[in-house]
C-alpha positions in Angstrom: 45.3 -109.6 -49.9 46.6 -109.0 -53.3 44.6 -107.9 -56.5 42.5 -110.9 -58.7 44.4 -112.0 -61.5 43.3 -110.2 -64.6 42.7 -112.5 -67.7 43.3 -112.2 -71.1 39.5 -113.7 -71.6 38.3 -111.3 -70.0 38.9 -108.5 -72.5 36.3 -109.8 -74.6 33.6 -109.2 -72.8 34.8 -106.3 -71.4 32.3 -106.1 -68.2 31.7 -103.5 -65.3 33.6 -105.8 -62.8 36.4 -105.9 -65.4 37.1 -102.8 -65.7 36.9 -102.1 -61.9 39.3 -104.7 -61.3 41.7 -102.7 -64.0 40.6 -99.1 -61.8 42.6 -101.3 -58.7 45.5 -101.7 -60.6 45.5 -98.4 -62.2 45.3 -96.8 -58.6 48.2 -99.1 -57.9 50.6 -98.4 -60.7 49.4 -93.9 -59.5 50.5 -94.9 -56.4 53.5 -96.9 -57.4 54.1 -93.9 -59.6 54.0 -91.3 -56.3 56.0 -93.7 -54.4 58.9 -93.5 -57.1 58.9 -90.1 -56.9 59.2 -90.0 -53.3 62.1 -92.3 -53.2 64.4 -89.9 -55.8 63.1 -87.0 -54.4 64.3 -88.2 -50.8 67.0 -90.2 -52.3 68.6 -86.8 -54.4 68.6 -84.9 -51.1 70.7 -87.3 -48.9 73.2 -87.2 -52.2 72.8 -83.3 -52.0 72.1 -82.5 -48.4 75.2 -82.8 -46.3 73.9 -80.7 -43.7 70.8 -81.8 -44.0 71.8 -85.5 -43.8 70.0 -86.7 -41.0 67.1 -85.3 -41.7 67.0 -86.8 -45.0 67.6 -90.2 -43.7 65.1 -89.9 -41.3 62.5 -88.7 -44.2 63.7 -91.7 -46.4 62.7 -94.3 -44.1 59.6 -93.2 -43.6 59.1 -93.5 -46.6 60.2 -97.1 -47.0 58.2 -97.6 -43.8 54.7 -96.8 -44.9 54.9 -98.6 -48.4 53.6 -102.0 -48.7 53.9 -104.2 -52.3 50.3 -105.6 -53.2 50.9 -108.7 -55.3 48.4 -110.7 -57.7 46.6 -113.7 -56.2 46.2 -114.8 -52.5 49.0 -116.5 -51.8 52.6 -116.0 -51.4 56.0 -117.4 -51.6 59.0 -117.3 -49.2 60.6 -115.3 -51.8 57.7 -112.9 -52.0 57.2 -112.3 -48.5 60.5 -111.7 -47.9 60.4 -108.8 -50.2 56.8 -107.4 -49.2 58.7 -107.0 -45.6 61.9 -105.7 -46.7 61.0 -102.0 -47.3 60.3 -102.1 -43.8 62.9 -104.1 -42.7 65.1 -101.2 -44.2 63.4 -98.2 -42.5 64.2 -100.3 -39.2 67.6 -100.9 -40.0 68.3 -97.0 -40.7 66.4 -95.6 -37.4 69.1 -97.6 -35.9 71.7 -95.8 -37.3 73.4 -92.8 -35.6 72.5 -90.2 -38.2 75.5 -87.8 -37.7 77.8 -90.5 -38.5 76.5 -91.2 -41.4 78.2 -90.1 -45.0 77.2 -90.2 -48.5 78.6 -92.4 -51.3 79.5 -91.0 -54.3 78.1 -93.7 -56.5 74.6 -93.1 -55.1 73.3 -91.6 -57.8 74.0 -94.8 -60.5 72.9 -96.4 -57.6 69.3 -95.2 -56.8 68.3 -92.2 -59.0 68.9 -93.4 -62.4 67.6 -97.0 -62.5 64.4 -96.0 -60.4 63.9 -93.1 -63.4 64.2 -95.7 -65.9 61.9 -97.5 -64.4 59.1 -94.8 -64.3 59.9 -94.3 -67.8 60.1 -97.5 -69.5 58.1 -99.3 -67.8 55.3 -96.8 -65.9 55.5 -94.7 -68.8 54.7 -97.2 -71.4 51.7 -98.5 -69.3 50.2 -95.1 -69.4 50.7 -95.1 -73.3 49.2 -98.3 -73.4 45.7 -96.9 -71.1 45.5 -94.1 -73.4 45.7 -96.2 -76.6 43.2 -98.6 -74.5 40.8 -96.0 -73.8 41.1 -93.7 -77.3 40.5 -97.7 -78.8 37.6 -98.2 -76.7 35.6 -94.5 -76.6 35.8 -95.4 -80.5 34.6 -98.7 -80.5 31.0 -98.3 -78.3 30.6 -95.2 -80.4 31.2 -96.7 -83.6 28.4 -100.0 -82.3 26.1 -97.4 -81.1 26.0 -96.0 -84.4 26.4 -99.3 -86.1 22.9 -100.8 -84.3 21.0 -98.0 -85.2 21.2 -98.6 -88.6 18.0 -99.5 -90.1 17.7 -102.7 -91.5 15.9 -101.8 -94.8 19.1 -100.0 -95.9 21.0 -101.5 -99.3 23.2 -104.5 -98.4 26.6 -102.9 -99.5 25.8 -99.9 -96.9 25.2 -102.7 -94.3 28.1 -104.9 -95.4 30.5 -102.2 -95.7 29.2 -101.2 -91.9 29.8 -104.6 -90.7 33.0 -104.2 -92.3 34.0 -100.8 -90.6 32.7 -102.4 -86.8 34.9 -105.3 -87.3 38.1 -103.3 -87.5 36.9 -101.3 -84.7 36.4 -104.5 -82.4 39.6 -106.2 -83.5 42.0 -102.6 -82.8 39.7 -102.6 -79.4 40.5 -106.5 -78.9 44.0 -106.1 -79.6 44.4 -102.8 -77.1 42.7 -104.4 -74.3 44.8 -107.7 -73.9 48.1 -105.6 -74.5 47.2 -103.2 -72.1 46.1 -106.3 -69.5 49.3 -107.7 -70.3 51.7 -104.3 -69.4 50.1 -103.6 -65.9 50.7 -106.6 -65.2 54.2 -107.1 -66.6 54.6 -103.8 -64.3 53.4 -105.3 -60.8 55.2 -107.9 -61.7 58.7 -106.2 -62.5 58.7 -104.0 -59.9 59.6 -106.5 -57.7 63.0 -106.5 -58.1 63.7 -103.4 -60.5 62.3 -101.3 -57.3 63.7 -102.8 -54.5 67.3 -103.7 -56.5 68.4 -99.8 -56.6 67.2 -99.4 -53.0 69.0 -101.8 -51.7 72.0 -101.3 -53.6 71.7 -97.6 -51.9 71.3 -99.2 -48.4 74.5 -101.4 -48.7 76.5 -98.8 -50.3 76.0 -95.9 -47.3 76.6 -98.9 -44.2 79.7 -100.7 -46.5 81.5 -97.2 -46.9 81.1 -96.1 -43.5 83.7 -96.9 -40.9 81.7 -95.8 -38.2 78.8 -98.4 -39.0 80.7 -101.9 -39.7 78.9 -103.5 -36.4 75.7 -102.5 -38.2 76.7 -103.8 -41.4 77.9 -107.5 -40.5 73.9 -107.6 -38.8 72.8 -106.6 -41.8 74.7 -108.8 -43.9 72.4 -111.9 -43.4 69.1 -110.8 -44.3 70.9 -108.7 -47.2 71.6 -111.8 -48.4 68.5 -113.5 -48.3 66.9 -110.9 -50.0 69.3 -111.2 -52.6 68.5 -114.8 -53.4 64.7 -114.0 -52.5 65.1 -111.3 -55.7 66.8 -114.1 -58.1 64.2 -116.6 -57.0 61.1 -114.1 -57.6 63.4 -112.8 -61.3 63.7 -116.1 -62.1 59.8 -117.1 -61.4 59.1 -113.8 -63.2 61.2 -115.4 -66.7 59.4 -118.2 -66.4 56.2 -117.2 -66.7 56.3 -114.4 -69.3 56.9 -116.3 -72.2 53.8 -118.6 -71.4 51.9 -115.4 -70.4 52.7 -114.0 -74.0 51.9 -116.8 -76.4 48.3 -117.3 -74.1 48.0 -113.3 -74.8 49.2 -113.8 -78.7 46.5 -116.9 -78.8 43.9 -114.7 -77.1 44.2 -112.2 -79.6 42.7 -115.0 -82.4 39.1 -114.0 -83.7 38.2 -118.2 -83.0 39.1 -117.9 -79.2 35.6 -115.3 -78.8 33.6 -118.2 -79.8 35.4 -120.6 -77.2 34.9 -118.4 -74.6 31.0 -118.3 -74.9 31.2 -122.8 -74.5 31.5 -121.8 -70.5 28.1 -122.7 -68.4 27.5 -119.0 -68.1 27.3 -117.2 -71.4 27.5 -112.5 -70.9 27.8 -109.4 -72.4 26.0 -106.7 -73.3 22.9 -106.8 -74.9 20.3 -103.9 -75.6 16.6 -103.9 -74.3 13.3 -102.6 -76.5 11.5 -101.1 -73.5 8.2 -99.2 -74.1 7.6 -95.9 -72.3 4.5 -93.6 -72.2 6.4 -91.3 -75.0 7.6 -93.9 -77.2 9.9 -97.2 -77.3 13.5 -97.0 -76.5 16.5 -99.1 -76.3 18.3 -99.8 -73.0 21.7 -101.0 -72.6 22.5 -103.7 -70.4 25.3 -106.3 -69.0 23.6 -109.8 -69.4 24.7 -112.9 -67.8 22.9 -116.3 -68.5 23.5 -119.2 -66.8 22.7 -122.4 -68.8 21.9 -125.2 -65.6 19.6 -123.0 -63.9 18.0 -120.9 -67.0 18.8 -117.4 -65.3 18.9 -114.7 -66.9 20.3 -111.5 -65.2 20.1 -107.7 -66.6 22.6 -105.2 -65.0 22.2 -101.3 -66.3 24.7 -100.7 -67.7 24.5 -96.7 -67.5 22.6 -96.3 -64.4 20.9 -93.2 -63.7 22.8 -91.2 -61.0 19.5 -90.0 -59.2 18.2 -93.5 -59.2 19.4 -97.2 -57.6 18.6 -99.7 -60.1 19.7 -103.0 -59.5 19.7 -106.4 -61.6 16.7 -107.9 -62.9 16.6 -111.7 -62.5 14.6 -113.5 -65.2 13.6 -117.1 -65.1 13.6 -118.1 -69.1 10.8 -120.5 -70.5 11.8 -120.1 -74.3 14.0 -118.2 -76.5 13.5 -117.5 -80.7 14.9 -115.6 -83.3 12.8 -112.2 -84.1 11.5 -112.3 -87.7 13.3 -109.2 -89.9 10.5 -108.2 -91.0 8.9 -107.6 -87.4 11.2 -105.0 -86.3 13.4 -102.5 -88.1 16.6 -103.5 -85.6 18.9 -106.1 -86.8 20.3 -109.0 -84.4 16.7 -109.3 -82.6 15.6 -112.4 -80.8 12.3 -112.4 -78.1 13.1 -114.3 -74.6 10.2 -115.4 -72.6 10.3 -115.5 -69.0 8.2 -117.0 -65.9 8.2 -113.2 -64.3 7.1 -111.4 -67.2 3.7 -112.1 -69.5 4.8 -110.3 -72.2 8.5 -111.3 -73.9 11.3 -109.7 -74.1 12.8 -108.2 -77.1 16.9 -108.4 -77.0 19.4 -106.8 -79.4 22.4 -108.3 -79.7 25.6 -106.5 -80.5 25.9 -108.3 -83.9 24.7 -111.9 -86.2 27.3 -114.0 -84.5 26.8 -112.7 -81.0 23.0 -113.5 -81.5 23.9 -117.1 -82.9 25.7 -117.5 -79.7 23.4 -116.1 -77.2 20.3 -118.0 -79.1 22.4 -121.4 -79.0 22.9 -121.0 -74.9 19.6 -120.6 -74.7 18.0 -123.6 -77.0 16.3 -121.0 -79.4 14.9 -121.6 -82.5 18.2 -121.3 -84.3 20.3 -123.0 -86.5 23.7 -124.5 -83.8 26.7 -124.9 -85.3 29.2 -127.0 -83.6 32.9 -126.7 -85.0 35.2 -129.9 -85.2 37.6 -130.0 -81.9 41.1 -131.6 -83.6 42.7 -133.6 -80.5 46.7 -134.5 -80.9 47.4 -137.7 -80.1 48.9 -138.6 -77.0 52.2 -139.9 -75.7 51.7 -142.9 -73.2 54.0 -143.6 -70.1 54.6 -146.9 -71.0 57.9 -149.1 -71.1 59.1 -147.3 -74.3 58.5 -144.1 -72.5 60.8 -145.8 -69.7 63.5 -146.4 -72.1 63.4 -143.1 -73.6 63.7 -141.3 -70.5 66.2 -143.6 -69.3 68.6 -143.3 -72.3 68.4 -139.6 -72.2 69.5 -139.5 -68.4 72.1 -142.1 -69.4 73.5 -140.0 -72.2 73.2 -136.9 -70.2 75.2 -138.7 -67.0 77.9 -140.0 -69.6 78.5 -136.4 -71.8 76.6 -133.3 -70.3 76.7 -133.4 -65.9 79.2 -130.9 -66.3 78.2 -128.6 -69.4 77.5 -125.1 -68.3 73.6 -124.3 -68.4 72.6 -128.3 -68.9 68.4 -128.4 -69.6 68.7 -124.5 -69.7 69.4 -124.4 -73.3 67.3 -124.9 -75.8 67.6 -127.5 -79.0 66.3 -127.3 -82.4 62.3 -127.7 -82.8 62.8 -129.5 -86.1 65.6 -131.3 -84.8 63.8 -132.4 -81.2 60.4 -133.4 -83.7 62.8 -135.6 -85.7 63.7 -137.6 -82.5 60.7 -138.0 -80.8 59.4 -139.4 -84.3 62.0 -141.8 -84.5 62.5 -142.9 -81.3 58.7 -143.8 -80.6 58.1 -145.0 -84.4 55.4 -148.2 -84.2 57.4 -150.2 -86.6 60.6 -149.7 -84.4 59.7 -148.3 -81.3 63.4 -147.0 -79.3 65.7 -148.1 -82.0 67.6 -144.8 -82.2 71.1 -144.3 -81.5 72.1 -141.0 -79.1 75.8 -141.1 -79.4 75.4 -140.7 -83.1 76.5 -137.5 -84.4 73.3 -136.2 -85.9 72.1 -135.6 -81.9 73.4 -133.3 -79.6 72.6 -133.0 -75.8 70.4 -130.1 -76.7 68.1 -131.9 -78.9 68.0 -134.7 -76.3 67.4 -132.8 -73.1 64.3 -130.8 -74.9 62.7 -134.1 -76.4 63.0 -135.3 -72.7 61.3 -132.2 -71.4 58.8 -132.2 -74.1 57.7 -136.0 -73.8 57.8 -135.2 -70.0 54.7 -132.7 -71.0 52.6 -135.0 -72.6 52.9 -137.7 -70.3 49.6 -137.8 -67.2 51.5 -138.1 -63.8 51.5 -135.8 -61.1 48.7 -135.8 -58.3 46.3 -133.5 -57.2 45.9 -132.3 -53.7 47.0 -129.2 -52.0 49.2 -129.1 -48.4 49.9 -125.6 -46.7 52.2 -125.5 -43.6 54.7 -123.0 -41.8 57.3 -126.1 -40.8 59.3 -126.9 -43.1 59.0 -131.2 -41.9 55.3 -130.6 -42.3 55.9 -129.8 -46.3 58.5 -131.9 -47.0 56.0 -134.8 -44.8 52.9 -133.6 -47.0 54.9 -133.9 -50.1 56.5 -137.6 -48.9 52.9 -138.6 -48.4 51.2 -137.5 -51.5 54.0 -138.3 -53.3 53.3 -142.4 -52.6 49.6 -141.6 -53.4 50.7 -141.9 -57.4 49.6 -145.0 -59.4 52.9 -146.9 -59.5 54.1 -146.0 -63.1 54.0 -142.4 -62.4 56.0 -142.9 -59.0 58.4 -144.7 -60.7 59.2 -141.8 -63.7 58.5 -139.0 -61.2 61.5 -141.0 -58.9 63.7 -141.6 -61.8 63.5 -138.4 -63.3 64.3 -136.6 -59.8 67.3 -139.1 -58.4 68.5 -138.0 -62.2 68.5 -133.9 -61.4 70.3 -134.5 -57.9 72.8 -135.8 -59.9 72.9 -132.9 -62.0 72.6 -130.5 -58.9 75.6 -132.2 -57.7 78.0 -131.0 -60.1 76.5 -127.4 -59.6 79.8 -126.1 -59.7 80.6 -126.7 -63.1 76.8 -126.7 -64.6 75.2 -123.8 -62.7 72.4 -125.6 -62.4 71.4 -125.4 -58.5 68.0 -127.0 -57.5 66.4 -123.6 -57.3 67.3 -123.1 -61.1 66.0 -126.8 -61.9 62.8 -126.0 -60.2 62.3 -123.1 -62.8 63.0 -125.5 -65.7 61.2 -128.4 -64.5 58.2 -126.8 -62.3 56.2 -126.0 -65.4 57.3 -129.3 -66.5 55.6 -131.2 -64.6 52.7 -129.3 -63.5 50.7 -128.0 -65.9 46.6 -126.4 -65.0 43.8 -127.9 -66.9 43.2 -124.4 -68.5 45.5 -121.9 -69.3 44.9 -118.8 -67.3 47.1 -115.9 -66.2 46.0 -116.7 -62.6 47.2 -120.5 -63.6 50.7 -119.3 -64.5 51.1 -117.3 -61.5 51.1 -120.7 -59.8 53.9 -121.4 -61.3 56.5 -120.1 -58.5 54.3 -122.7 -56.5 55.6 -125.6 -58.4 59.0 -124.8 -59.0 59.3 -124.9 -55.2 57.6 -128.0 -55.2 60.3 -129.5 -57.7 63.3 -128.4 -55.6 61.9 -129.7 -52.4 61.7 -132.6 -54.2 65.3 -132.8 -55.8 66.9 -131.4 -52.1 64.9 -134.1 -49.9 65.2 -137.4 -52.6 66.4 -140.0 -50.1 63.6 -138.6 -47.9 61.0 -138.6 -50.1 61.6 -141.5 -52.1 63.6 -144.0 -50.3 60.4 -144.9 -47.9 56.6 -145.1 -48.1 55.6 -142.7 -45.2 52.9 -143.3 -42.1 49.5 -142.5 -42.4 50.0 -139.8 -39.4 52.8 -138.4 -41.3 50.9 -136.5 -43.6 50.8 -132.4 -42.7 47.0 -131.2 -42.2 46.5 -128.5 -44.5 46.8 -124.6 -43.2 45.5 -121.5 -44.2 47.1 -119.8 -46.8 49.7 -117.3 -45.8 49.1 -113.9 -45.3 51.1 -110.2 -45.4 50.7 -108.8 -42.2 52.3 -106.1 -39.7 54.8 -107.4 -37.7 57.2 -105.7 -34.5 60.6 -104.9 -35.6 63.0 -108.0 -35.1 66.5 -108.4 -34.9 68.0 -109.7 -38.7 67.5 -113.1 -39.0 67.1 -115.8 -41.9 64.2 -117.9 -41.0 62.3 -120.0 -42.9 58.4 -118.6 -43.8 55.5 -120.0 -44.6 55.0 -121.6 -48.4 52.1 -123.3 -50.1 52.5 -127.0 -51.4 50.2 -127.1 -54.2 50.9 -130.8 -56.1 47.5 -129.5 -57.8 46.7 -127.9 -60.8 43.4 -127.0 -59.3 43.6 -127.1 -56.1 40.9 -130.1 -55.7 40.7 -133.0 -53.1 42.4 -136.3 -54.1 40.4 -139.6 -54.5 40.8 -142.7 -53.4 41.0 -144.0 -56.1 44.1 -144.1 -58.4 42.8 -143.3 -61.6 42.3 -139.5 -60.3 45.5 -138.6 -61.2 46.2 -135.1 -63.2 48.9 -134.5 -65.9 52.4 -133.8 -65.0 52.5 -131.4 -68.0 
């Protein structure tokens, strides 16, 4: 079971389960860390040890043996369990070896040492930057709003405004710390990957290839050496694909008007601070809140619990909630919550004016709500001049670009692909646009395809899990003829159109593993953009070259009603006996869903293929 997904959001509120979910990944990138240092450690003495050799090896793939990669989310890819097993399909495959036959390479160093140091310092070493920043950013922030709501509020108004002021910054540098931070750990799981497992196996191959004595051992090792290889493109590949996405959500995140968004959800937290009333005096308790709006509950963790004492959450069922007059109290950002439990109410402090607006508006109190304009784009159609469009860019693509190197790799102009989509789907003159004039070039046209292709509902919703690879490709087949009729039709012309670019692979690089990195995100997009969302993403680009290898297939013939694969569990990491090298097929999640959700019966619940 891998780590949750941290998200960008979550930053914001900043809550006890948030920061232990960051303590797992800490632990993980420590013991990452260790593990590096084992590796080059062991690794320097085979280089140095001749004596010592088999000793050495035997130390190494141990090692290898005991380490296990922990991945985000609960579900994995061929790809990905192919490298979770390979560290031990290594220590396996050098316990095998006659150690006293064995010699070292001279290249090991390049090989192993240097790139797994790099590693540990650029990207390990930057992440512990980052905490530090993170945590120097934070210590100051809670100090500076402890200080900040203890200001009385009979003080002049420039003294208060210039306080406001001075919290502000400190919120926005803590903001700004906490999503990049969020963002490098898990860049970091992410990377190593392939920039850890790389160097090792380039080691492995290097000591069997240069030994005379081991060439039986070798040509066994030679299949699953190559698996792994494509299994480390496919996962590189997944990982360029979602990285730019993940840093324009964490550049948008970093916005001042996404807090506010945030606090629409049907539960509204954070911290708030409680007037309590003791037998020496009134004092103010800190507490993580959580409201949730359907059932009116209102739960108070502490949020610096005694040690000597086990306080748990206090569950309040709300009746009414109203602004606390100024005069009334000498604490700014008050409001009194009444509740069915308690007959006196409860005075709350929020952490500043806006924070109080939002908590009072999630609650109905007696408070001014202030609802800000939602601009919506408007929206492409598939329609017949969405046919046409799509057809004359495959045309024009079939006639000039099936053989141009990197084909829907490279990216046209943004002013130039605007320009096109305006002209082409003009009311006046819808489609009357010329391609083979000279003002467009196959880049322009193969991103306005792609980017009408995004804004365009299509795609299903259903999820389909299976270990045999006839029970995917039969889930996919079956779902597949579940589509209204329109978006069958685009989704079939638009794939019979990429085998034909597969086909001329050999001039085009463009296989139907690479087209399933272009066109999974494509044409599967979530309903909310999450980082667990684009982690999904290696789901669909499967999806998409299933669909380009198995066209006829899929989309030559409706399927049976028995053909359609029951759904599995989802896959799972776990210890297996030593077998001999193989490539076999494991097991991969089908996800046609953005969310995972059942499909209707009816056609209209359909999701977009953006």
């Amino acid at each position: 079971m891998g780590h949750p997904p941290l998200e960008f959001s979550d930053c914001y509120e900043d809550s006890p389960d948030f920061r232990e979910r960051l303590k797992c990944y800490e632990l993980e990138l420590e013991r990452t860390s260790k593990f590096l240092k084992d590796v080059i450690k062991d690794g320097n003495s085979v280089i140095n040890a001749i004596k010592g050799y088999s000793v050495a090896v035997q130390k190494f793939s141990q090692t290898l043996g005991v380490f296990q990669f922990d991945f985000i989310g609960d579900s994995l890819t061929d790809d990905e369990m192919n490298i979770a097993e390979s560290f031990q399909e290594f220590a396996g495959l050098l316990q095998e070896v006659e150690d006293d036959r064995m010699m070292l390479v001279q290249n090991a160093c390049d090989l192993l040492i240097k790139p797994l140091e790099k590693f540990r310092k650029e990207q390990i070493g930057v992440t512990k930057e980052r905490r530090k920043k993170f945590e120097k950013e934070s210590e100051k922030y809670y100090s500076q709003l402890d200080k900040h709501l203890n200001l009385s509020a009979k003080k002049k108004e420039t003294q208060l405004q210039e306080a406001d002021e001075l919290l502000d910054k400190e919120r926005r540098n803590f903001y700004e710390s906490s999503v990049e931070y969020v963002y490098q750990i898990q860049q970091v799981q992410d990377r190593k990957k392939f920039d850890v497992v790389e160097p090792v196996l380039a080691f492995l191959h290097s000591i069997l290839t240069l030994n005379n004595l081991t060439v039986e051992m070798t040509q066994d090792f030679m299949p699953y050496k190559q698996e792994l290889q494509l299994s480390l493109q496919n996962t590189r590949n997944h990982f360029e694909s979602t990285r730019e996405e993940m840093e324009e959500l964490m550049k948008r995140m970093k916005h001042p008007t996404q807090i506010g968004k945030m606090h629409s959800q049907p539960v509204i937290e954070g911290y708030l601070y409680s007037q309590e009333k003791w037998a020496l005096g009134v004092s103010w308790v800190k507490y993580y809140c959580k409201y949730h709006k359907d059932s009116k509950l209102f739960v108070m963790v502490p949020a610096e619990p005694k040690p000597a004492t086990k306080q748990g959450p206090t569950e309040l069922k709300l009746k009414s909630c109203f602004r606390r007059k100024t005069e009334s109290i000498d604490k700014r950002f008050c409001f009194d919550i009444e509740t069915c439990e308690r007959n006196t109410p409860v005075t709350l402090q929020a952490v500043s004016e806006a924070n109080r607006k939002l908590w009072m508006e999630a609650m109905y109190g007696k408070e001014p709500i202030y609802h800000s304009p939602i601009h919506k784009q408007a929206e492409m159609e598939l329609n017949e001049v969405g046919f046409k469009f799509v057809r004359k860019c495959i045309n024009f693509v079939e006639t000039k670009g099936l053989t141009q190197e990197g084909v829907y790799r490279t990216v046209g102009s943004n002013i130039q692909v605007q320009k096109l989509l305006n002209v082409f789907f003009d009311q006046k003159c819808p489609g009357d646009v010329d391609f083979h004039s000279s003002e467009w070039d196959i880049k322009t046209i193969t991103s306005a395809m792609k980017f009408y292709l995004r804004c365009v509902p299509i795609l299903l919703n259903h999820p389909a899990e299976s270990d045999n690879l006839d029970d995917r490709l039969g889930a996919i087949h079956c779902l597949t003829y579940k589509l209204p009729g329109k978006n069958r039709e685009m989704l079939s012309l638009l794939i019979q159109h990429l085998v034909n670019v597969c086909g001329n692979s050999g001039d085009n690089l463009m296989t139907p593993s690479n087209m399933g990195v272009i066109f999974g995100p494509t044409l599967m997009r979530a309903k909310e953009e999450t980082v667990a969302a684009m982690l999904d993403i290696k789901f669909q680009n499967i999806v998409v070259e299933i669909l380009i290898e198995d066209y006829t297939k899929i989309f030559c013939s409706a399927p049976d009603e028995s053909s359609a694969a029951p759904p599995m569990p989802p896959p799972r990491i776990t210890p297996r006996k030593r077998q001999p090298i193989t490539i076999a097929k494991r097991p991969l999640r089908i996800c046609l869903a953005v969310n995972c959700g059942q499909l209707q019966n009816t056609e209209s619940n359909y999701l977009p293929l953006v």
